[in-house]
Every structure is written in C-alpha cells, then in structure tokens.
N, C-alpha and C positions, 0 to 999 in steps of 0.2 A: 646661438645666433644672437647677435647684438641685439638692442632693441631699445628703444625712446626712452628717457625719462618721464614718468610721465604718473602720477597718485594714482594707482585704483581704487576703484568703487570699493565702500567699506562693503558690500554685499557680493562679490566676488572675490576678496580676500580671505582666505581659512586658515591664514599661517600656514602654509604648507610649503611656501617661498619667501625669502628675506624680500619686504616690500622695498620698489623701487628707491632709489632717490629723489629729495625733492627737485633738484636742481636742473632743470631741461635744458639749459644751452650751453651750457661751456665743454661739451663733449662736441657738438655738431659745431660751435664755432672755432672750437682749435684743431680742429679732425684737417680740417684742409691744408691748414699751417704745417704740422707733422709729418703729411703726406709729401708736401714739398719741399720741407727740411730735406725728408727721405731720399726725395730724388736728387736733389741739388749735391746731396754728399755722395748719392752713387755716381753722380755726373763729374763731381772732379776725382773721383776714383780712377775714371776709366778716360779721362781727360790729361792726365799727369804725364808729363812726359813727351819728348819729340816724335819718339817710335814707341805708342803704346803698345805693352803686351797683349797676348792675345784674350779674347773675352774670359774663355774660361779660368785661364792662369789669376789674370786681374780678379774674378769674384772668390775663388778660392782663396786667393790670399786677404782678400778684405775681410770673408768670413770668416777664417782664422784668425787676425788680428782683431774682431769684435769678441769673439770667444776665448783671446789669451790677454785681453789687456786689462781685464781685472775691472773693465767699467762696463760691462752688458748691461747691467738693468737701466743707465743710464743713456745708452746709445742705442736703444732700439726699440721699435715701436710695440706696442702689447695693446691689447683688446681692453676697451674702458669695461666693458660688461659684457656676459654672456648667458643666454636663457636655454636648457632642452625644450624640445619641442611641445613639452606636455601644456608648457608656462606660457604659450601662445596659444592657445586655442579654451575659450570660454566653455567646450563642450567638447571631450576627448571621445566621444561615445562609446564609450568603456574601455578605450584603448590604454594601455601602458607600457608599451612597449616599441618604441620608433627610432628604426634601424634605418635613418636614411639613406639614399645611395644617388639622386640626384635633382637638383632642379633648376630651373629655367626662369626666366623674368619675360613678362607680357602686362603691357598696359597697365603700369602701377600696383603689379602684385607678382609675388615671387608662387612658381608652381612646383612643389616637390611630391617625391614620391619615397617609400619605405620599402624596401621588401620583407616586412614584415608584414605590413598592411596593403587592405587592396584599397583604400581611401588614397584620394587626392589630396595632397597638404596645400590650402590656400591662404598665404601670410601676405598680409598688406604691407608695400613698402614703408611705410612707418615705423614698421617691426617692433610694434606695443604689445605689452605681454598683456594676456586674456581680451584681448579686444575681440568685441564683437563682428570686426573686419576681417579675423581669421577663422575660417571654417575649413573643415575636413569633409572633404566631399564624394560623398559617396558611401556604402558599409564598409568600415574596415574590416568586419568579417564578412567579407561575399560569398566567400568561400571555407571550407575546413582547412585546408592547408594556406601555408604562408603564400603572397602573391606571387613571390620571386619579382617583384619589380626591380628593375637595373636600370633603366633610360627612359629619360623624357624629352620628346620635341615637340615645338608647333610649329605647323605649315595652314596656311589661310586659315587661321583658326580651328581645324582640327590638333586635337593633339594622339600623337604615336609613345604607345609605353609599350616599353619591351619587359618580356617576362623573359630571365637570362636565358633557362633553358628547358624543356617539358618533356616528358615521355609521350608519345606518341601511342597512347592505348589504341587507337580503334584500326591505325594500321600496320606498322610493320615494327614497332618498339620501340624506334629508333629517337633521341633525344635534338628537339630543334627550339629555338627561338619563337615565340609566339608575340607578334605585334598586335598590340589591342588600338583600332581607332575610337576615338573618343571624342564628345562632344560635349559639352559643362552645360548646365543647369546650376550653375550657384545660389539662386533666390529658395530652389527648390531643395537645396544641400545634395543634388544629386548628379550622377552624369550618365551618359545613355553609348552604349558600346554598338558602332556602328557597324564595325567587322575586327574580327580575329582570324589572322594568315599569321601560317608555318612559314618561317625562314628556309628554303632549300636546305640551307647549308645543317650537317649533321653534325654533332657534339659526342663526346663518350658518355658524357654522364649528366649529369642535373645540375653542376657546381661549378663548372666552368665554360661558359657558356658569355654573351654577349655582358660585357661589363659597364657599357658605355656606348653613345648611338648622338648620331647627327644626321637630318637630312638635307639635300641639298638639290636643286632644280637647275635641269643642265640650262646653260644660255641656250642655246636655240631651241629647241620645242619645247620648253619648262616642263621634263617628265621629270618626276620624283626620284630621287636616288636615295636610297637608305644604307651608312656608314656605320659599320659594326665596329667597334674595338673588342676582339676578342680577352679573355681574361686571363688564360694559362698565354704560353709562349707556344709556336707552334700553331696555335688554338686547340691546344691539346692536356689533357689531364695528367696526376703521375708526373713523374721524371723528368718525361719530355716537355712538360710545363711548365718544368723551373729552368728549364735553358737559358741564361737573361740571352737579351740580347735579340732577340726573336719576337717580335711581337706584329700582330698582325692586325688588318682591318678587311672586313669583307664587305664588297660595294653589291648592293642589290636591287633592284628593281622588280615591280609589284606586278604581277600577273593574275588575270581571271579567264577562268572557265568555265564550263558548265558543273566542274567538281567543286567552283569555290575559287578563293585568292589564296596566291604564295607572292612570297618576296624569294625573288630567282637570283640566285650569284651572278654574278655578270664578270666579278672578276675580282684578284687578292690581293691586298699591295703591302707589300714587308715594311715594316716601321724602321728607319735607320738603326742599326744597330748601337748607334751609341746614345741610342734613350735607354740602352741598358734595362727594360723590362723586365720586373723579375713578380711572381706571385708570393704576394706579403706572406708571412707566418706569424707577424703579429696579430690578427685576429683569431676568434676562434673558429669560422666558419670560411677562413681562407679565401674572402671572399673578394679582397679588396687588391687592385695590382700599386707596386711598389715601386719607384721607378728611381735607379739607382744611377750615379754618376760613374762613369769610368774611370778612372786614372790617368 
C-alpha cells in the first residue's frame, strides 16, 4: 500500500523497514501529471482513426505493442512505493500475518479486512507508515480459528463483514455465509457486533463461498439489498467451479423472526459470460477469483 513520505520518529523506528525517504512532494506533485499522461495516450489510442476499432481489439493491441516495443519500463506507470500492512499500524497486536481480501473508503480513512484476522484495519488516508492514525480495531484473535473475512460494506454507518462461508454446527451442517453487523468504537480500538445472520443461500464447503459483497437500497422504500459475488463459477466447489465463464451474484434481503435474522435469496443474476470468471490457482488457498479475457 503506498503511503507518504514522511521521517519517523527515531522511537518507532527498529530497522525492521528501509526508513522512508526524505523527500515528501515530488511523488504527490507529479502523481496527477502521470495520471493524465496516462489517459491522454489511452484517449488517442482509441481516438485514431475515422472507424475506430472496436474497444477490446484497440486495448489488446495497445497492450501488446507496450510489451513488444522494447520501451515498457519507460511507457508505463509503476508504484513510487509500497508498504505491507504490518508497516502501517504502530501496534500489530501480535499479529503477523494479513491476508487481505477487501476494503472500503469512509470519511478520510480506508477500512480493510483480512481473513486471517478478525480485526478491523483502520489506515488514514495519508497512508503514513506506523502512524498513530492507523489502528486495528478490534482482537485480531476473537476467535481460534481464522475469521474467513471476505467483504466489507457501510450503509448509515453500520458496517456489513461477510465471513465467506461457516458450517452450520447447531443445525443441519449445512455451510452459509455469515454477515457480521458492526459498529466502530475507534477511540476505544474496539467495535461491538450488533447481529450475525445466516445467508439462506447454501455452499458445499467452507472455501468457496461469498468472495465479494455490495449493498444497495432499492429507490423506493430504501430496504437493504445484499449483493453476493459468489467465488467458484456455478457458486459451486470442485470442477463445476472452474467452469469460466459462469459466475454468479446472489441478491438478498434481511429477515427477522422470533428464531433470529437471515439474509433471504430473493434472486440469482448470472454474470455475462464474457467476464470469463475462472477460480485462481495461483494462490495457495484458492481463494482469490481470476477473471480472464476471452479471445
């Protein structure tokens, strides 16, 4: 994650990170310039011509002739710096290990989540390394097992984390999506879990399960709608989840009872197939989806 130039405190510094540079502006003052280099050369890319080709043909062939003309390092944009997660936070509390998988921006602070940990990652737009501005909020060990965190939203200041997918111990085995509501206490370094509801919808197993989540309030009566991007294709484990081509979102909405709250399918919408979906092999926990171009 980028982050400011900016001296630390000799009493936060252990060698354990190449200390920043001294130089704090000439990243964020040519940052915008580059950017509009950027787009200015994609704009007469796809501007050339009486009958331009069509989108995809035009970026294909742009991004081949950046990669065969023998000037890439010179023709494209690259990251002035970048820190792991450890290198932001003054206080890891005892964590070492942050498997990120998503986050969110609200009111001058980025909010991410790990499925390693059951902590809240709270990084200041600033994005200064060990600043005091960044806290982890909450115990990243809550619990004995890993959180399975995979999504984060806020709606009126509640935030929605999805744990991908849980076994169902106390009723019928069966493997679903668990939505944690939540509320931040950041002075406190803590936050306070106001309900956890079962997703109707079922999973085969514990690893392929909801990868990704949006929510959204219908225009007329503003109920909450909860947008699942499921992770295998199908929404299905095995085989049938390396299908590409297949990829799914489940739309839900929240129900109570006197047994409690569920988030209810309400209905399934197939992703065009030419996002080409396919479940990564690059990692080792399979966890991440890969989204592959057609031909």
């Amino acid at each position: 994650m980028p982050a400011s130039y900016q001296t630390l405190p000799d009493a936060s510094y252990n060698g354990a990170f190449p200390p920043p540079p001294q130089q704090p502006t000439l990243t964020r003052k040519f940052a915008p310039y580059a950017l509009l280099a950027g787009l200015a050369v994609t704009g007469f890319s796809l501007s050339y011509g009486a009958q331009p080709p069509p989108l995809l043909a035009t970026a294909t062939a742009t991004s081949d002739a950046i990669c065969t003309n023998g000037h890439y390092s010179k023709t494209t944009l690259k990251p002035a710096i970048t820190y792991p997660f450890i290198s932001l936070f003054p206080d890891t509390k005892g964590a070492n290990k942050f498997e990120g998988s998503d986050v969110i921006y609200k009111d001058g602070m980025f909010y991410a989540i790990a499925d390693s940990l059951w902590s809240i990652l709270a990084v200041s737009s600033d994005l200064e390394v060990f600043s005091s501005a960044n806290t982890m909020i909450g115990d990243p060990f809550r619990e004995s097992d890993e959180s399975g965190y995979e999504a984060i939203f806020n709606v009126d200041d509640m935030f929605y984390i999805t744990r991908e997918s849980v076994k169902n111990a106390d009723g019928d085995g069966d493997y679903h999506a668990v939505i944690e509501e939540v509320t931040l206490d950041p002075e406190g370094g803590d936050y306070t879990i106001m309900n956890q509801c079962e997703s109707s919808y079922v999973f085969e197993g514990d690893s392929k399960g909801f990868e990704g989540a949006v929510g959204l309030k219908d225009a007329g009566d503003g109920e909450l709608y909860y947008l699942g991007l499921c992770e295998g294709n199908h929404c299905k484990e095995g085989g049938k989840g390396k299908e590409k081509g297949n990829g799914k979102l489940v739309v839900m909405r929240k129900t109570q009872d006197a047994e409690g709250c569920k988030w209810d399918e309400t209905r399934t919408i197939d992703i065009p197939p030419t996002a080409h979906f396919q479940v990564s092999s690059n990692t080792a926990q399979g966890r991440n989806l890969d989204p592959q171009p057609t031909d």
